[in-house]
VEXDOTOR-251430 format. One record per residue (C-alpha): chain; x, y, z. Coordinates in steps of 0.1 Angstrom, whole numbers, plus 5000, padded with zeros to 4 digits. Layout:
residues N
ch	px	py	pz
A	X	Y	Z
...
end
This chain:
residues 267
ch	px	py	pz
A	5050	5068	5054
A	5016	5082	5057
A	4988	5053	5053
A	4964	5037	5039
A	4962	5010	5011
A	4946	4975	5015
A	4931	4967	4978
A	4922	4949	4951
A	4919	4948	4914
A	4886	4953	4909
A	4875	4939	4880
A	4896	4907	4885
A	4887	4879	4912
A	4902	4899	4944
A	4930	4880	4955
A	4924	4848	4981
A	4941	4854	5014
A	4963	4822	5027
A	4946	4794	5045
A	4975	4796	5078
A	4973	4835	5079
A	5008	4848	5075
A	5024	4816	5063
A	5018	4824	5025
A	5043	4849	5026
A	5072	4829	5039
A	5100	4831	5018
A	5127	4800	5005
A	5156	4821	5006
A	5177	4846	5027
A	5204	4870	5009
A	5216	4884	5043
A	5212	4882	5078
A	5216	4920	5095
A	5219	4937	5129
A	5195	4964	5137
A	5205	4993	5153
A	5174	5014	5157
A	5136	5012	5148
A	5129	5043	5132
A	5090	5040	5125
A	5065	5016	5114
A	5081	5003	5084
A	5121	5015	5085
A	5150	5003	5109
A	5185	5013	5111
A	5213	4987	5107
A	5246	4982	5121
A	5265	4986	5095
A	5247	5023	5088
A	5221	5013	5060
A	5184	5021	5066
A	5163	4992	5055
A	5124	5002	5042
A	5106	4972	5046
A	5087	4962	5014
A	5054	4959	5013
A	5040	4979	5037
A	5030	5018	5043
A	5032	5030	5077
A	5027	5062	5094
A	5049	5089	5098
A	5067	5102	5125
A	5067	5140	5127
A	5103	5155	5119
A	5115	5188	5130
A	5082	5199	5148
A	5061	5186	5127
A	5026	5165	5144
A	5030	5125	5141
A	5004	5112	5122
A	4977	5092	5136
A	4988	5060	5149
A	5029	5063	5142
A	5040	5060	5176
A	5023	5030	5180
A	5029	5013	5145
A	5070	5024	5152
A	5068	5005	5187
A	5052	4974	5175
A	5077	4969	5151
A	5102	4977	5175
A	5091	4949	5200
A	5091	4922	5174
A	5124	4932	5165
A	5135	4932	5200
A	5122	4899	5203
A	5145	4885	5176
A	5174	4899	5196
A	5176	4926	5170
A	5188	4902	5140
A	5164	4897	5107
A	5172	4878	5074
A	5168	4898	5042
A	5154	4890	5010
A	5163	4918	4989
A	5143	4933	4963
A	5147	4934	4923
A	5153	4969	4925
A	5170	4973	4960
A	5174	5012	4969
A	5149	5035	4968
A	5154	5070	4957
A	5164	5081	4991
A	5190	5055	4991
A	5176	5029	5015
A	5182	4998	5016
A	5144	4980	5003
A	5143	4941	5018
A	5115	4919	5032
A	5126	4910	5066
A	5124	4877	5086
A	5120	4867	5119
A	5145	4837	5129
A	5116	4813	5130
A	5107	4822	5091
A	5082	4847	5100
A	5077	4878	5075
A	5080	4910	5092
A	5059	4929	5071
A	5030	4900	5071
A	5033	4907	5107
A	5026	4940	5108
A	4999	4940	5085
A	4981	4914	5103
A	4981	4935	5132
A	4970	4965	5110
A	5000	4983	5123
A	5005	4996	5085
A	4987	4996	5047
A	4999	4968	5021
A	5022	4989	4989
A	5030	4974	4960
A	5057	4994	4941
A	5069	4975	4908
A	5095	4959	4904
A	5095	4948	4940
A	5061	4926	4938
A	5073	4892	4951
A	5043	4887	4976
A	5023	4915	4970
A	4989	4894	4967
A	4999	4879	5001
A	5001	4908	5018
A	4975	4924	5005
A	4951	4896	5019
A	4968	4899	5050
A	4957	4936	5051
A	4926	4929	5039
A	4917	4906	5068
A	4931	4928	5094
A	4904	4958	5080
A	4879	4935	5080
A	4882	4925	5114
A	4888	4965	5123
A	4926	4959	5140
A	4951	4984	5147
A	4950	5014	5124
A	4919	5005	5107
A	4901	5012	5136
A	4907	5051	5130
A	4886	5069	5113
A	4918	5089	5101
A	4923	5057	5078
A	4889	5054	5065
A	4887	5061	5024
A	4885	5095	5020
A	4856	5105	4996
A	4879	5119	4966
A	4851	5148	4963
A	4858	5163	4995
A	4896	5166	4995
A	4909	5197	4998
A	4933	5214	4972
A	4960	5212	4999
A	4956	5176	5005
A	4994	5157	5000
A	5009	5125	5011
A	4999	5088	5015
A	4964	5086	5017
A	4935	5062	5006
A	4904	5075	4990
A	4869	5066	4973
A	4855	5084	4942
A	4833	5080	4913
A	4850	5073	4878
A	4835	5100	4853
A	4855	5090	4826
A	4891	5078	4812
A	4911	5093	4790
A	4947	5093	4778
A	4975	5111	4771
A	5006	5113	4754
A	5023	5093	4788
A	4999	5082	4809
A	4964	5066	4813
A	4939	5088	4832
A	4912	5078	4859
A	4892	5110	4866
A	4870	5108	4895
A	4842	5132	4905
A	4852	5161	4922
A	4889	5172	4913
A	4914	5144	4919
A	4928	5121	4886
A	4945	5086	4890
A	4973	5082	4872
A	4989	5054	4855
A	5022	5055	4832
A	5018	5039	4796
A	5048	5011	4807
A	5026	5004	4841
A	4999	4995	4814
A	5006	4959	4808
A	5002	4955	4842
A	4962	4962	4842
A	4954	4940	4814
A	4927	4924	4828
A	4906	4960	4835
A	4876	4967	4813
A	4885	5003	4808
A	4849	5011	4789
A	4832	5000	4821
A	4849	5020	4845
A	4827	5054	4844
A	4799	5058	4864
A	4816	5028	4890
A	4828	5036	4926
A	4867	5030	4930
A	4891	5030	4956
A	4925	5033	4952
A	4959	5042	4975
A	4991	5062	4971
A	5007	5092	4974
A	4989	5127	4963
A	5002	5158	4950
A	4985	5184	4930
A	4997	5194	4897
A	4981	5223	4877
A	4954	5229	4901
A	4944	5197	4904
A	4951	5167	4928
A	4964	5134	4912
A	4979	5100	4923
A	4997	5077	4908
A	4988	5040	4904
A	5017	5015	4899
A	5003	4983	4904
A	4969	4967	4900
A	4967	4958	4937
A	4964	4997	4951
A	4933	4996	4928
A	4900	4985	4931
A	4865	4989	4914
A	4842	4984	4938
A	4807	4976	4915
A	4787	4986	4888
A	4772	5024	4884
A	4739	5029	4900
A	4707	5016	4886
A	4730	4990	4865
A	4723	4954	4869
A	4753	4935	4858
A	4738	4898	4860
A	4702	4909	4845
A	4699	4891	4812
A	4706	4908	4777
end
């Protein structure tokens, strides 16, 4: 999966990464322990028993597929996950997820190293892919996220690439498609019969479905024009126009007030 995703909700506290690195997103149950057959990229194996398990939490690049290009850093995401895999003698513990296939009929898990460690924690600590959070599987989501955060902060693995910088939303082209993270100004909100719209300057609208609503109850929806946002997920154009959908306040955040605008500066 293409990349890019660290993020917080901006207008909430962002949220405060573990004190013992990956050990916040250890886990107090298994459901299933499994055989892996195959690593198949950055965040997807092939078991045993013929299932393909997509690792929650985590976005990494794609592979290309019947002459297509690999994307920037896939090969390199892939054989990292394939080493600690390896590693493990090719077992992993699962904790499944609340909703446990995906629409392509995998198999969607967090995995675990025999000594407790979280797969996808690892990963993102070595910026070997981008945190997701895809409701209803959010158990850990604010862990991981940190975990990504720290490892762009400290420029590891694919953050290094400027592939996997934001992408200012004003420059992207009408053909643009995929996974991708991307920076824009807010010029205004507005909503519709479905969803809840974030337009951003140039011609690119986030997205977010009336029942994802609840979710982003702490946002100050009045004070988002005019502010600088990033945000992560997949694009596709619709009516001439690019959009994105958010699910989860986590692939969101508002990065400070408009210019000229002084938020502590008495009334």
């Amino acid at each position: 999966m293409t990349g890019c995703a660290l993020v917080a909700f901006g207008l909430l506290t962002a949220p405060a990464a573990p004190a013992t690195g990956t050990d916040g997103c250890l886990t107090e149950r298994i459901d299933e322990r499994v055989r892996v057959s195959q690593t198949l990229d950055g965040d997807t194996l092939a078991l045993q028993d013929g299932r393909r398990l997509r690792l929650i939490g985590i976005n990494a690049p794609e592979l290309g597929h019947d002459g297509a290009p690999h994307e920037p850093g896939a090969l390199a995401a892939r054989d990292v996950l394939r080493r600690l895999v390896f590693l493990n003698r090719n077992q992993l513990g699962l904790r499944l997820g609340r909703e446990r296939e995906d629409r392509y009929g995998r198999l969607l898990a967090h995995a675990f190293l025999d000594d407790g460690r979280n797969l996808t924690a690892l990963m993102l600590e070595q910026g070997q892919g981008f945190a997701l959070t895809v409701p209803p599987n959010t158990w850990q989501a604010t862990c991981y996220h940190a975990t990504a955060a720290r490892a762009r902060s400290a420029g590891k693995g694919l953050w290094r690439r400027p592939d996997f910088r934001p992408r200012p939303a004003a420059d992207l082209p009408i053909s643009t498609e995929g996974f991708r993270f991307i920076r824009g100004r807010v010029t205004h909100v507005s909503d519709g019969q479905y969803n809840r719209w974030i337009n951003l300057q140039g011609n690119v609208a986030l997205r977010i479905a009336r029942t994802d609503l609840k979710a982003f109850g702490g946002l100050d929806w009045k004070a988002l024009p005019g502010r600088e946002i990033e945000a992560s997920g997949w694009i596709y154009q619709r009516r001439g126009q690019l959009r994105l959908q958010i699910r989860h306040p986590l692939m969101l955040t508002v990065l400070g007030p408009p210019p000229g605008r002084n938020e502590h500066a008495p009334d």
